[in-house]
N, C-alpha and C positions, 0 to 999 in steps of 0.2 A: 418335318412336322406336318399334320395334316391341312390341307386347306382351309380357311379358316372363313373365306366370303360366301355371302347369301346362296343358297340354293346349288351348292358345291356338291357334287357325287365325289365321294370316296372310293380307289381303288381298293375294293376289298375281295375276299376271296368267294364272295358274294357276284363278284362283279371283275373277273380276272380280265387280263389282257394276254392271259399267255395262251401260246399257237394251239395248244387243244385242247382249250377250254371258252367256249363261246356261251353264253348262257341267251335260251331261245327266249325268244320276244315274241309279243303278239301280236297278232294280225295288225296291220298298219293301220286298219278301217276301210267301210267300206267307199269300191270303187265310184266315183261321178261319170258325168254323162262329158265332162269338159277333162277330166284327169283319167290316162293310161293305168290299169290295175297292174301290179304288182306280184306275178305267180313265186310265191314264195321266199320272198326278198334277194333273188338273185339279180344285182343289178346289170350284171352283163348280158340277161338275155332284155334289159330297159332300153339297152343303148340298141338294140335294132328297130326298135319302135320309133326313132325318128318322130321323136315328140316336138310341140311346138310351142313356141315363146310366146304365149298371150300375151301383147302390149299393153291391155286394157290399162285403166288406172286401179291403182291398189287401194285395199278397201281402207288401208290403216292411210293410207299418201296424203290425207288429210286433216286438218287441225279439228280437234271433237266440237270446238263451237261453230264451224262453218256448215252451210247445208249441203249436203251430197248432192254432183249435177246429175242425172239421169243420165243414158245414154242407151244408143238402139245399134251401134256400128258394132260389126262383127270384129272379133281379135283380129292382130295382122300373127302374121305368120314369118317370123326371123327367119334367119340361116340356123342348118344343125350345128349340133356340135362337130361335128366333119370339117364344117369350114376355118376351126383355129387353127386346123392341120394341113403342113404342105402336104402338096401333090407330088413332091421330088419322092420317086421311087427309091433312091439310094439310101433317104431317111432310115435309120430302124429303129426309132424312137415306137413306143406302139406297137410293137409290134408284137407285142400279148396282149393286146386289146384284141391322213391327217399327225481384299478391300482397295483395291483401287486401278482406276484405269480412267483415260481422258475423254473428254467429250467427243462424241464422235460425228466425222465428219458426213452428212447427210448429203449426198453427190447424187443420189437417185433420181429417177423420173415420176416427179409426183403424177398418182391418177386423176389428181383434178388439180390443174396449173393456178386455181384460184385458192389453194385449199386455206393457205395461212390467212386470208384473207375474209375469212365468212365470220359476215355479222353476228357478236353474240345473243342468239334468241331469247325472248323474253320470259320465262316461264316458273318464277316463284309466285307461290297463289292462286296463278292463272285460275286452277277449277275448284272443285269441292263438292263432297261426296253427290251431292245433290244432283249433278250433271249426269250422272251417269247410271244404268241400271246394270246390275250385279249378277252376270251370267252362273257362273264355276268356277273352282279352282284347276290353275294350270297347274299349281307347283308350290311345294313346301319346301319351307327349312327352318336355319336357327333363327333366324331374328324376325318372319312371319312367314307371308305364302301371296304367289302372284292368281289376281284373280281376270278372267276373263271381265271384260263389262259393253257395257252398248253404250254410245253418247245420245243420250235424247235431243242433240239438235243438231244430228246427222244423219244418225242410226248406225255410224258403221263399229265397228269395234275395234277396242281397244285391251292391253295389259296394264293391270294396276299392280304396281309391284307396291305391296303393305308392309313396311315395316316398324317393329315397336320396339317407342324408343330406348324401354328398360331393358330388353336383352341388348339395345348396340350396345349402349352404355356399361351392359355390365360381362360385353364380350370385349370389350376397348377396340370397338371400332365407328368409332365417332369422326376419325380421321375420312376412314377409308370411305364411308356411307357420303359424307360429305364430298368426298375427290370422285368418287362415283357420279353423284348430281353435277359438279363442276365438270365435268371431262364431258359429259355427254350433253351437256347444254352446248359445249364448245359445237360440237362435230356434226357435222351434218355430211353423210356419206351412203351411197345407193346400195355399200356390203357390209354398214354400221344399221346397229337399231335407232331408233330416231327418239328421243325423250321431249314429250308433247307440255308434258307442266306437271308442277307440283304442289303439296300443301300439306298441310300437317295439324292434326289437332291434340288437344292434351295426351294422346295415349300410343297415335300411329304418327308416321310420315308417309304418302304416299308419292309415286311417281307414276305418271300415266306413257306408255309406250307402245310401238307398235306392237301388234298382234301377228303373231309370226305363226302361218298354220300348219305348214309343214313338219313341227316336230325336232329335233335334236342329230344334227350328222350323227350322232352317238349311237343314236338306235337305228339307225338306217345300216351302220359300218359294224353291229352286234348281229344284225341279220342279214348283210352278205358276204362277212365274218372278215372278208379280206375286198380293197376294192382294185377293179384292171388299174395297170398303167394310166390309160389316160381319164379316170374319172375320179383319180386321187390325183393327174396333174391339175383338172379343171378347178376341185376346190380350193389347191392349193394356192391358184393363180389370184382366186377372189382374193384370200386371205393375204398374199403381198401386198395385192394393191389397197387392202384395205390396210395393213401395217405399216406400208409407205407415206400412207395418207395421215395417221396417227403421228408417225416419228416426225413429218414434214412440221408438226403442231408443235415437236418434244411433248408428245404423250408416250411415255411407253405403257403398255396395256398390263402383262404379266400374269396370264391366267391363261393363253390359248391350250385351247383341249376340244374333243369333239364334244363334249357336252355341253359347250359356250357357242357353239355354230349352229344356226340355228338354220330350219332348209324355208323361203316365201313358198307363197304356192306356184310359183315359177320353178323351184329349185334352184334357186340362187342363196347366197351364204349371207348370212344375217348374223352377226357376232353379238352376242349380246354379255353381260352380266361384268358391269365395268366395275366393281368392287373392288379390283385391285390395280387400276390404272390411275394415271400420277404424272401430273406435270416433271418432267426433270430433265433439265438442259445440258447436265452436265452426268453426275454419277446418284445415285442414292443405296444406302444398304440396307430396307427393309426385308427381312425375311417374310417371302409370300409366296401363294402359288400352289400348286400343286405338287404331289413330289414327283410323278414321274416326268412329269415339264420342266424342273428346276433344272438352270445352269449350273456348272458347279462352282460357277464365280458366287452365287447365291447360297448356294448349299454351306461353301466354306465361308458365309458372314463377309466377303468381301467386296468394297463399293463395287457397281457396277452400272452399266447405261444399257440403253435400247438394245445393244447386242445379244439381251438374255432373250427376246423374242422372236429373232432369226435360229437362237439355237431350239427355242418354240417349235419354230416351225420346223427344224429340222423331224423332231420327236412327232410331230404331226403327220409328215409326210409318211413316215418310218410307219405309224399305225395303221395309217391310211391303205400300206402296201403288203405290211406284213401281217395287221389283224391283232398285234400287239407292241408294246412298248420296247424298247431297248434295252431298257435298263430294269423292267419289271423282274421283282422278283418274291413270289410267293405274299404280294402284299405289306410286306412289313416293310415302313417307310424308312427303318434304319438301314437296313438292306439295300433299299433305291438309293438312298444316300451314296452310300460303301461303292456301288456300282457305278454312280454317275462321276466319283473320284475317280475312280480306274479309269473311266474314259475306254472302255473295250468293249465293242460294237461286232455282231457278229450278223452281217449281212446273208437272210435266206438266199437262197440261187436263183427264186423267180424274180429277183428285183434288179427294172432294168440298168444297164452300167450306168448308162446316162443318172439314173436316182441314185445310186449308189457314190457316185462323187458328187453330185452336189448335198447329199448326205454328210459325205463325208469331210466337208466343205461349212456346212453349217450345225453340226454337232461334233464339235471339238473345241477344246478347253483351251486351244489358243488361238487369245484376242488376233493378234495380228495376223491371221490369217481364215478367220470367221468371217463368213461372206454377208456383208449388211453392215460390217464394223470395218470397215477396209474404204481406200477412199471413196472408191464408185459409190461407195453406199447403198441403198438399192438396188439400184442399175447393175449392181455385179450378180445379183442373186435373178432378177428378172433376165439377162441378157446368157444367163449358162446354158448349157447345150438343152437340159430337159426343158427349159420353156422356150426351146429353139422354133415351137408352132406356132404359139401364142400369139393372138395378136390385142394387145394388150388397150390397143383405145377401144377397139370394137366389144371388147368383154368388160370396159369400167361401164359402156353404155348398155350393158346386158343384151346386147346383139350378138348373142349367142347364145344358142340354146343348150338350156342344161340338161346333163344326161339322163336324169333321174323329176319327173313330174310328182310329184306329193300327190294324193288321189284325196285330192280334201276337194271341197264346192267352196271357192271364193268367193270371198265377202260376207260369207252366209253366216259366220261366228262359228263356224266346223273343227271343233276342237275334237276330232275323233281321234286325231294320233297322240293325245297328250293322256295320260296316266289319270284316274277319276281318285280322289281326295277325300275324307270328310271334311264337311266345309268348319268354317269359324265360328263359334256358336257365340265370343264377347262380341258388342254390338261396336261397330265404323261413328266416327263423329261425335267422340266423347267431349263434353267440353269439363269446365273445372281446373283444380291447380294445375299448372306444366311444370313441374320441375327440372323437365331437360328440354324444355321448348328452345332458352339461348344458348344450346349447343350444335342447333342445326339453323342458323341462322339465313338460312337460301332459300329454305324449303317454306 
C-alpha cells in the first residue's frame, strides 16, 4: 500500500528509482561565502574539496524562547572525512571512491551510553502561534504543510510542522500523529530532529522543530544519481548510530528513506518525519511504511520488531550505491510487494564486496540471520567489515567532516534548497468548537 504519513513522496513514475532514469533537479541554490558550490551535483568531485566542519553553534540548537548569545570566534576546523579511514594500505574498502517473531535481543553499542536515560522534555503548550513570525512553506501534504518561522525572542528559526485535525481524523491517523509527538518528545539525539513544543488550537496542531537547511539526501542522491562507496558508507554510519539510539529506547522508526534524511548545513543526517515510529518492546503488526522500504515480514501482515529497520537500512544502502531500489519495479506497489517476497537481489558490479554482504546480510527475509536481530544486536551491523574505518564515537560527536557542505548561509532562515509552495490562505489560530481537541491530548 502507499505510504500513508505526512509529507510522504511517492515512488512513482514521476519519480522512478530505476538505473536509467533519474529525473534532473534543480540547481541546489545559490553558493555562500561560508559553503563549497556544487559544479553540477557531482558529489565525487565535493569529496576533493576537503570541506570543513563548522563547530559553530546551530541556529535551530536552541529553545525559541531563550535569547541567541552573539559570538565573534571563528569556526574550528575538524578532521576530513579521510580521517574515519585507515591508513592500512591492504584495505580495499574504498577503493572506488541510502506474524510473528520474539523480541529482540539489543547487544549493540549505544551512541550515547546515557540514551535510555534522558529526561522526558517538557513541551505540550509550550508556544503559540504568537511566538513566532511566519517565513514560507517548506513542504506540503495530506494532513497540511511545514512552515518555515522565526522566534521573536531569539530570532533564530524554526519548522512548524501544521497539521489539521479533520484530515488526521478522517485519514485514521490519530494513533500515528500522536506516537509521532510521543517518540520525539522522547529523543533527543545530534542525527534525530529535535521537537521544540507544541499546541493546538480549534482547527490545527502544530509542532515546532528544528530547521534543517540543507535540504533532503533525496535530492542531493537524484542529482548524483548514484553515491561513491564511501559517502553512501558515511551516511549510512549516522543512520546506525542514530537506529541504535532509537532501538536502545524500543522505538522502532519504520519509514527510513532518502527523503526522511534530512542533510544540517554541516552535512550531517537529520532523520526527521516520525509519523510512523512506535514504541514496541516486543513485536507489533501495523502495516506502514513505504513499499519499496517494506520487510517482507511487513508486507506478509506478520508480527514483527525493530529488525524491519536494519532491513531499512539495507534498502537504503542499496540506493545509496546503486541510484535505485532493489525491488523497484515500474512503480506499481503490487509489483514491489511480489518482488520483496521473492527475496531476489541482483547486485550491480560497481558495488563494493564488502556492501554487497553486509547487504546481503541485512536484506534478507531470514530473521535469524538478519544483522541487528541477531544477538550482537547493533554491534554486529556496526562491527562488519564495510564499517571496518569507522570510528564511530568521533562521528556520534560530528568530528568528522561530511563529504558533501549544503551551500546554504547558516542561521540566516536560507531555505534556498527547499521547493517554493503556494502558501495557506485559511488563517493559523482559530478559536471556537474543537471537536477533535480530546483526541490529541499532548498537544
Amino acid at each position: 500500500m502507499p505510504s500513508l504519513g505526512f509529507l510522504k513522496k511517492k515512488r512513482t513514475k514521476e519519480q522512478p528509482t530505476a538505473p536509467d532514469r533519474f529525473p534532473g533537479n534543480k540547481s541546489a541554490g545559490p553558493s555562500s561565502p561560508t559553503s563549497p558550490t556544487v559544479d553540477g551535483g557531482a558529489i565525487d568531485r565535493v569529496l576533493t574539496k576537503n570541506s570543513a566542519l563548522n563547530k559553530g553553534p546551530d541556529s535551530i540548537g536552541a529553545d525559541p524562547d531563550t535569547v541567541a548569545p552573539t559570538s565573534n570566534a571563528s569556526p574550528a576546523h575538524a578532521p576530513t572525512v579521510q580521517s574515519m579511514l585507515n591508513t592500512n594500505p591492504s584495505s580495499q574498502n574504498d577503493s572506488g571512491y541510502s506474524s510473528h517473531d520474539g523480541s529482540v535481543q539489543q547487544g549493540g553499542a549505544t551512541s550515547d551510553p546515557k540514551a535510555t536515560q534522558n529526561a522526558t522534555r517538557e513541551t505540550k503548550g509550550k508556544y503559540t502561534l504568537t511566538d513566532f513570525n511566519i517565513q514560507r512553506t517548506l513542504g506540503t501534504g495530506s494532513f497540511g504543510r511545514v512552515h518555515l518561522v522565526q522566534s521573536k525572542h531569539n530570532q533564530r528559526f524554526y519548522a512548524v510542522k501544521v497539521l489539521k485535525k479533520a484530515q488526521v481524523v478522517k485519514m485514521k491517523q490519530v494513533e500515528h500523529t500522536n506516537d509521532e509527538r510521543r517518540m520525539l518528545q522522547r529523543c533527543k539525539h545530534p542525527f534525530l530532529v529535535t521537537l521544540w513544543g507544541t499546541w493546538q488550537d480549534s482547527k490545527n496542531l502544530y509542532m515546532v522543530m528544528d530547521f534543517i537547511e540543507g535540504g533532503e539526501l533525496f535530492s542531493l542522491l537524484r542529482k548524483s544519481q548514484r553515491f561513491p562507496n564511501p559517502v553512501a558508507k558515511f551516511y549510512a554510519a549516522e543512520v546506525t548510530l542514530a537506529l541504535d539510539y532509537l532501538h536502545s529506547m524500543n522505538i522502532i522508526y519504520r519509514d527510513l528513506k532518502p527523503e526522511n534524511l534530512l542533510l544540517d548545513r554541516h552535512g550531517h543526517i537529520k532523520i526527521t518525519d516520525f509519523g510512523f515510529a512506535k514504541d514496541v518492546p516486543d513485536i507489533t503488526w501495523t502495516l506502514c511504511g513505504t513499499p519499496d522500504y517494506l520487510a517482507p515480514e511487513v508486507v506478509s501482515s506478520k508480527g514483527y520488531n525493530k529488525s524491519v529497520d536494519w532491513w531499512s537500512l539495507g534498502i537504503l544502502i542499496f540506493e545509496m550505491l546503486a541510484g535505485f531500489t532493489p525491488f523497484w519495479d515500474s512503480g506499481s506497489p503490487l509489483k514491489i510487494y511480489e518482488n520483496i517476497l521473492k527475496g531476489r537481489v541482483k547486485y550491480p558490479p560497481y558495488i563494493h564486496p564488502d556492501a554487497v554482504d553486509l547487504l546481503s546480510k541485512l536484506i534478507t527475509a531470514d530473521l535469524t540471520k538478519r544483522l541487528g536481530n541477531l544477538h550482537g544486536g547493533s554491534r554486529d551491523v556496526m562491527t562488519h567489515n564495510w564499517f571496518a574505518e569507522v570510528t564511530w564515537e568521533r562521528l556520534a560527536k560530528k568530528d568528522i567532516d561530511a563529504p558533501y557542505v549544503p551551500p546554504v548561509k547558516g542561521g540566516a532562515g536560507d531555505a534556498s534548497l527547499f521547493d517554493k509552495y503556494p502558501e495557506e490562505t485559511e488563517a493559523y489560530g482559530n478559536t471556537g468548537p474543537d471537536e477533535h481537541g480530546k483526541l490529541f491530548p499532548d498537544f
